[in-house]
DOSEBA-120012 format. One record per atom (N, C-alpha, C, O): x, y, z. Coordinates in steps of 0.2 Angstrom, whole numbers, plus 5000, padded with zeros to 4 digits. Layout:
BEGIN
XYZ ...
END
This chain:
BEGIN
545756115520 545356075525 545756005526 545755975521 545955985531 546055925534 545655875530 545155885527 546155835532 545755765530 545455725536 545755715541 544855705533 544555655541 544455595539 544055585534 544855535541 544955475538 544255425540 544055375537 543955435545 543455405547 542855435541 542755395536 542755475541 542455485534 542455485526 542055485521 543055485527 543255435519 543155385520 542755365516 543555355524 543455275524 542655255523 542455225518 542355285528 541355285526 541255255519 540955215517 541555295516 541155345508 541055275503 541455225501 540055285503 540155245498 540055245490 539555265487 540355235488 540355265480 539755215472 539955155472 539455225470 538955205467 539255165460 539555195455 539255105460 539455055452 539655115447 539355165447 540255085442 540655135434 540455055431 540555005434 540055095425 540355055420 540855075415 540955135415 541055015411 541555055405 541555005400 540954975400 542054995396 541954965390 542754975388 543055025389 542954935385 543554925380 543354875372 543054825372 543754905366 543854865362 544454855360 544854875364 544554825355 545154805349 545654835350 546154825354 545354885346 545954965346 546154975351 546754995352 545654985359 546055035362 546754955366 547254955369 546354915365 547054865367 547754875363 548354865365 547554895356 548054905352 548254975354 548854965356 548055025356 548255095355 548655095361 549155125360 548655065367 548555055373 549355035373 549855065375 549354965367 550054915369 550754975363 551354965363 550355015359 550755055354 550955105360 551555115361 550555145365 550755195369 551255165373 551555215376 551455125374 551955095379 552555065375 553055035378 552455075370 553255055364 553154975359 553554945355 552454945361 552554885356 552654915350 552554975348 552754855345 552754845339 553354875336 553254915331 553954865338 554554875336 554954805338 555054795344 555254765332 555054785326 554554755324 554454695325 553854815319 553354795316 553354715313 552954665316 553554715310 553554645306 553554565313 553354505311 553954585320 554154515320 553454505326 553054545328 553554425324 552854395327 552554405334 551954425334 552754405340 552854445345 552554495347 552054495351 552754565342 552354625342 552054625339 551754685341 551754595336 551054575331 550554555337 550154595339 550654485340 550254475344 549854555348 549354565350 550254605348 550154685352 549954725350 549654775352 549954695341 549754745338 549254745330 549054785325 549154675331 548554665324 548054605329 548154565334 547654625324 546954585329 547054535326 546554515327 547354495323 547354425320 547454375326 547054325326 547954405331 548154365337 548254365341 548554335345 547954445341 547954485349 548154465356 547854405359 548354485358 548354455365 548354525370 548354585367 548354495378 548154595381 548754595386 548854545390 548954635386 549754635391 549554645399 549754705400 549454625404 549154615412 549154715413 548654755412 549554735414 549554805414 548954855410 548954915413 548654835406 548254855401 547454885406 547054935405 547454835411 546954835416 546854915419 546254945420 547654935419 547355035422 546955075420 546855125422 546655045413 546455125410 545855115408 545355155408 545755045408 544655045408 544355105415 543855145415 544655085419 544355125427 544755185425 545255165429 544855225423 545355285425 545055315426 545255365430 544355345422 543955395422 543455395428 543455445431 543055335430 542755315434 543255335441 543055375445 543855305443 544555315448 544255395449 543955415453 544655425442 544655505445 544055545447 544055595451 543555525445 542855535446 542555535452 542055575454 542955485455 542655445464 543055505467 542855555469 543755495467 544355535469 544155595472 544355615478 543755635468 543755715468 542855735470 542555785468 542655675475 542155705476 542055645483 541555615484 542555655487 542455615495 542255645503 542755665506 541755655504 541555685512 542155685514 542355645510 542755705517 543355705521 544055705517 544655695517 543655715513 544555705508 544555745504 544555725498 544655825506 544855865502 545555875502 545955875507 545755895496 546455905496 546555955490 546155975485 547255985490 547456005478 547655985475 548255985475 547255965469 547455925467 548155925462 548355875459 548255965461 549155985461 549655975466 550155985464 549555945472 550055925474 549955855473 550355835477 549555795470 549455725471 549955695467 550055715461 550355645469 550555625466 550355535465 549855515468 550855505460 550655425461 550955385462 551355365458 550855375469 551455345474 551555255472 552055235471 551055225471 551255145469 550555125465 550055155464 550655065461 550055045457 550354955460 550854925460 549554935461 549654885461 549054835459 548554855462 549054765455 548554725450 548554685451 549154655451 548054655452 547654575453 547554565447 547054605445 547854525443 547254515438 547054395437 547454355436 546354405439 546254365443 545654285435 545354245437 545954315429 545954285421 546054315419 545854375420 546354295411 546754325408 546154375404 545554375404 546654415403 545954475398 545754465391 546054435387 544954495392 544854455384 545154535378 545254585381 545154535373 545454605368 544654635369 544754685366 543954625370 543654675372 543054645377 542854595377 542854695380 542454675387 542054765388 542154815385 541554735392 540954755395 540954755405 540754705408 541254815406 541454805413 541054835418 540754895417 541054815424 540354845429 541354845435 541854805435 541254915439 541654935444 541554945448 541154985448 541754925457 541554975462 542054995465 542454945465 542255045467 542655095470 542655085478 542155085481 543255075482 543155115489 543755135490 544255135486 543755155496 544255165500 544755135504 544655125510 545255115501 545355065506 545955065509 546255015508 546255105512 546755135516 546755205517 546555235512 546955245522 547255315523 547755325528 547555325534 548355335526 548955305530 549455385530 549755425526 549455395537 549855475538 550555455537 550755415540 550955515532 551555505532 552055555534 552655555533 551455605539 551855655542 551755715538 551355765539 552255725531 551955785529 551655785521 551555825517 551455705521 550855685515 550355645518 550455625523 549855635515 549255585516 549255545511 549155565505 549555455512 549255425508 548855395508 548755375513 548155385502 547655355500 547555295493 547755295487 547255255498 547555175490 546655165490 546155145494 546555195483 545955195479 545855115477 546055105471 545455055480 545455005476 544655035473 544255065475 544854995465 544254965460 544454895459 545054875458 543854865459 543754785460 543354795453 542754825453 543554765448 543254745440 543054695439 543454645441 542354675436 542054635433 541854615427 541754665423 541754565423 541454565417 540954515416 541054455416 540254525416 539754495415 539654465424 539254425425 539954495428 539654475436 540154435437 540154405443 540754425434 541354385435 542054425437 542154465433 542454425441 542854465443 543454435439 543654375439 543754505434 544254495430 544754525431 545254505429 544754585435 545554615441 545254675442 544754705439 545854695450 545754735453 546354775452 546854755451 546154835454 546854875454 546654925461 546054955463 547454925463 547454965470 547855035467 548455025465 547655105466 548055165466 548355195472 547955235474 548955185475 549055245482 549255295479 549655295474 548955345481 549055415479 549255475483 548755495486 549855515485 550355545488 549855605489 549655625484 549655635493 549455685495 549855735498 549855735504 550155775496 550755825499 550355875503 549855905500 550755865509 550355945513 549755905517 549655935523 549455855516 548955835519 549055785524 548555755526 549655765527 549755735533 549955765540 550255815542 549755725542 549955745552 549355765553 549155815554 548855705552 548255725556 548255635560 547655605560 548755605563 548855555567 548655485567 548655445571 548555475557 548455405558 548955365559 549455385562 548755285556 549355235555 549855255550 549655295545 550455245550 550855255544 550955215537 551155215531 550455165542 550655105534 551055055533 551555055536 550955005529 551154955531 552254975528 552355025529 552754945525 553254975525 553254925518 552854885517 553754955513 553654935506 554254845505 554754835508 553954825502 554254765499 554454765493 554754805490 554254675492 554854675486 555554715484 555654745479 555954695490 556654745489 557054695484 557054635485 557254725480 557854685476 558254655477 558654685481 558354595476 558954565480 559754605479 559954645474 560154595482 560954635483 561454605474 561854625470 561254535475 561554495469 561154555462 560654585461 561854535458 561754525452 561254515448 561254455446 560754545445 560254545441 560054465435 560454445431 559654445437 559554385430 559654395424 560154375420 559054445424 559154465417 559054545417 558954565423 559054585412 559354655410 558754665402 558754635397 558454705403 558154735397 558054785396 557654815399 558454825389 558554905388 557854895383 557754845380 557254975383 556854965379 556755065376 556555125379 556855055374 557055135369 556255175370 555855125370 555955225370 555455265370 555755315366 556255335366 554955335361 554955375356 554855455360 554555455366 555155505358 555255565361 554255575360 554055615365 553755555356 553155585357 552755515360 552155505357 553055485364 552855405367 552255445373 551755405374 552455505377 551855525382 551255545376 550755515376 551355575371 550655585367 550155525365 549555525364 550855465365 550455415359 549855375368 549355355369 550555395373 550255345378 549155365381 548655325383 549355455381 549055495383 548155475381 547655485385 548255455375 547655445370 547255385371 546755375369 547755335379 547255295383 546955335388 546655295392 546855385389 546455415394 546755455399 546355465403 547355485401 547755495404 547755565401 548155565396 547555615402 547555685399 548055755403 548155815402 548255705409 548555755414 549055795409 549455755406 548955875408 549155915403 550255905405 550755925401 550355885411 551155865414 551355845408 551755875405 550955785406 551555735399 551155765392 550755735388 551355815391 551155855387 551455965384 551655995379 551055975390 551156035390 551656055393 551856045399 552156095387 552956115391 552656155396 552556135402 552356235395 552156275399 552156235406 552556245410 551556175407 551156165412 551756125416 551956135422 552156075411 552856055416 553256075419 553556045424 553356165416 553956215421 553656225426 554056235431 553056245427 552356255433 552756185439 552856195444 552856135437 552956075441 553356065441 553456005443 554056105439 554756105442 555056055436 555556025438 554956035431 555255995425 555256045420 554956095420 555756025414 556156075409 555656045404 555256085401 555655985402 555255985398 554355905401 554455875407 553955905397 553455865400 553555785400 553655755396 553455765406 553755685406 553355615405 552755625403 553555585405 553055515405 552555495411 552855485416 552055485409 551655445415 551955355417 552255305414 551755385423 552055345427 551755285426 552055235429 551055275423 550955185420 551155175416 551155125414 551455245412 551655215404 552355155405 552555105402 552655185411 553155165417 553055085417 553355035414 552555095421 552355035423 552354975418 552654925418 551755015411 551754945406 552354935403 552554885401 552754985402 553554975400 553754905402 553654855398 553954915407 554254875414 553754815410 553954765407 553154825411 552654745413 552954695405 553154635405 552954735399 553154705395 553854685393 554154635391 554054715395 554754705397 555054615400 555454585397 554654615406 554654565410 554254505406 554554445406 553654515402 553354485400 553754445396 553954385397 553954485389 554154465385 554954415384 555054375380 555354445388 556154425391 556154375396 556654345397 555454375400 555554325407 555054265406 555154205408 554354295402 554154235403 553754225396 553154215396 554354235389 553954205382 553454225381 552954195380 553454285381 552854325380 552054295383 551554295380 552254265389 551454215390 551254265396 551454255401 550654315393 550354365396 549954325402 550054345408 549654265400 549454245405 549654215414 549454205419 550354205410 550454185418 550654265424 550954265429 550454295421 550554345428 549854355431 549354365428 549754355438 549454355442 549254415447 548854425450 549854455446 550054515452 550454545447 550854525443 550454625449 551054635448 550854715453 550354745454 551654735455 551654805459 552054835458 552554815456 552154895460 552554915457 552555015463 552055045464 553055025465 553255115467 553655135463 554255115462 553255195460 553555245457 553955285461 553855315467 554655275458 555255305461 555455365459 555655405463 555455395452 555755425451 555455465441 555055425437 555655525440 555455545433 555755515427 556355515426 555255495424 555655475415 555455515412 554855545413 555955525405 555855585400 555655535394 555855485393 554955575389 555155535383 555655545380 555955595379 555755475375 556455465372 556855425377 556955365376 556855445381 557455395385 557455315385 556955295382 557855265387 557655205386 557855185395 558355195399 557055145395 556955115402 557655025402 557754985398 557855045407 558354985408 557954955415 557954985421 557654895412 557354835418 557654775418 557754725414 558054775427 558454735429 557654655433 557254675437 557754605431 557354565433 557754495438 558254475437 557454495443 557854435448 557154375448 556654395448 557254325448 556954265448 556854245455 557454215457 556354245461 556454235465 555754175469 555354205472 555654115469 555154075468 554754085464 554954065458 553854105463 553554105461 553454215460 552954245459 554154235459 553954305457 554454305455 554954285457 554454345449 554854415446 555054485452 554654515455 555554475452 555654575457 556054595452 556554575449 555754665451 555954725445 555954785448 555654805453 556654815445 556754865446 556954895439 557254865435 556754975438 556954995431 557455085432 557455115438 557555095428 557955175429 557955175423 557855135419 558155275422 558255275415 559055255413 559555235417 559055245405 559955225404 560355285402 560955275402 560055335401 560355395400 560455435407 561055455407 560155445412 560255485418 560555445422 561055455426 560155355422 560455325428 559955325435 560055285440 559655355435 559055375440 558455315439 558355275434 558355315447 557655235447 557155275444 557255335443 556755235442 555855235438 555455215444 555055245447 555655135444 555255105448 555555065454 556155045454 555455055456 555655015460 555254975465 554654985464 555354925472 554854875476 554554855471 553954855472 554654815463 554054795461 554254705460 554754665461 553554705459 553554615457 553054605452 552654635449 553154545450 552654525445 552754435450 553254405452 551954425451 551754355456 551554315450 551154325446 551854255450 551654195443 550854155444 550554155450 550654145441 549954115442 550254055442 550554035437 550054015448 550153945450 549753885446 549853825447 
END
């Protein structure tokens, strides 16, 4: 069935709550590679409650079930959901996060941009805590097969990396069962898991989620560009460029460029982007 963008765009979707505590901050920061090495102070802050802190990235996974739940039940937007992919992720996060919160969500629609022979669609949720807006997250979501029905194309991707020389450079190693540890934040898609289900999707073995991608990269930046101080990030975005395998190690090239970070990352065994147009916006 076609997509009718005038009727998505309508759709209105009814308040998610959710909840996060302690652990799933720790589980969350352990699914992405903290706490090596255990002992030094740094990874401590990621990884015991003594001195917790919460990494900007962490924001994706309160809303994911609520996200998926809106997704697959919209008047004009039918699609399969085997062809979706996750074309870019991008966060506001508008105060630093507390290690557990009580969250109120609302969902819309807020773009459908034809790319010819995909539809993309950017799912915001705008998060709350206690009627307080604590971040938002926008998902674009790749729709294969579902375009050429004559919208706008959309706005063109930024944050390109400058041509110079990188700042700085950070290699971060991932454990071969780093999609299992990550998956256990809620991210159950059978791909980074099930060999079967990945040869079905054209991959030899099952690969990493692409926010495990993301908070990679976010701590990476964090930790190397700005002394591990979670709270000065304000923004961060990011398009998913390409497949990482677990085990491999993400190599994140960081440029300094006013008031932002631009990140790009690839794996260091293939050589292939991860990510890429991303930024991390400093809080002024």
């Amino acid at each position: 069935m076609p997509i009718e963008p005038q009727k998505a765009l309508a759709a209105k979707f009814a308040p998610a709550t959710s909840s996060y505590e302690v652990d799933d901050v720790i589980l969350y920061h352990l699914g992405i590679g903290a706490g090596v090495p255990p002992t030094d102070a740094n990874e401590l802050e990621y990884t015991y409650e003594k001195s917790l802190k919460v990494l900007p990235s962490f924001c994706v996974t309160p809303v994911f079930s609520a996200m998926g739940a809106s997704l697959f039940n919209v008047e004009g937007l039918k699609f399969n959901p085997a062809m979706l992919l996750h074309g870019e992720q991008d966060i506001e996060i508008h105060r630093p996060l507390p290690t557990q919160a009580q969250l109120g969500s609302q969902v819309r629609i807020a773009g459908i941009y034809d790319k010819g022979k995909a539809a993309l669609v950017v799912l915001e949720v705008k998060t709350s805590e206690g009627g307080t807006p604590l971040f938002t997250n926008r998902f674009s979501l790749f729709l294969r097969g579902e375009g050429g029905f004559g919208g706008d194309a959309g706005p063109k991707a930024g944050n390109e990396a400058p041509a110079r020389a990188a700042d700085l450079t950070v290699e971060s190693k991932t454990l071969p069962q780093q999609a299992l540890l990550y998956r256990l934040s809620g991210d159950k898609n059978p791909l980074h898991a099930d060999p079967s289900f990945a040869k079905m999707g054209g991959f030899d073995t099952p690969i990493l989620h692409g926010l495990c991608s993301f908070g990679i990269v976010c701590k990476a930046a964090v930790d190397h560009a700005l002394k591990g101080d979670v709270a000065k990030v304000a923004r961060y975005q990011a398009r998913f460029a390409g497949v990482f395998f677990p085990g491999e190690t993400m190599v994140t090239s960081v440029w300094r460029e006013g008031n932002q970070l631009l990140l790009a990352s690839k794996s260091k065994e293939r050589g292939t982007p991860v990510l890429s147009n991303a930024a991390i916006t400093l809080r002024g």
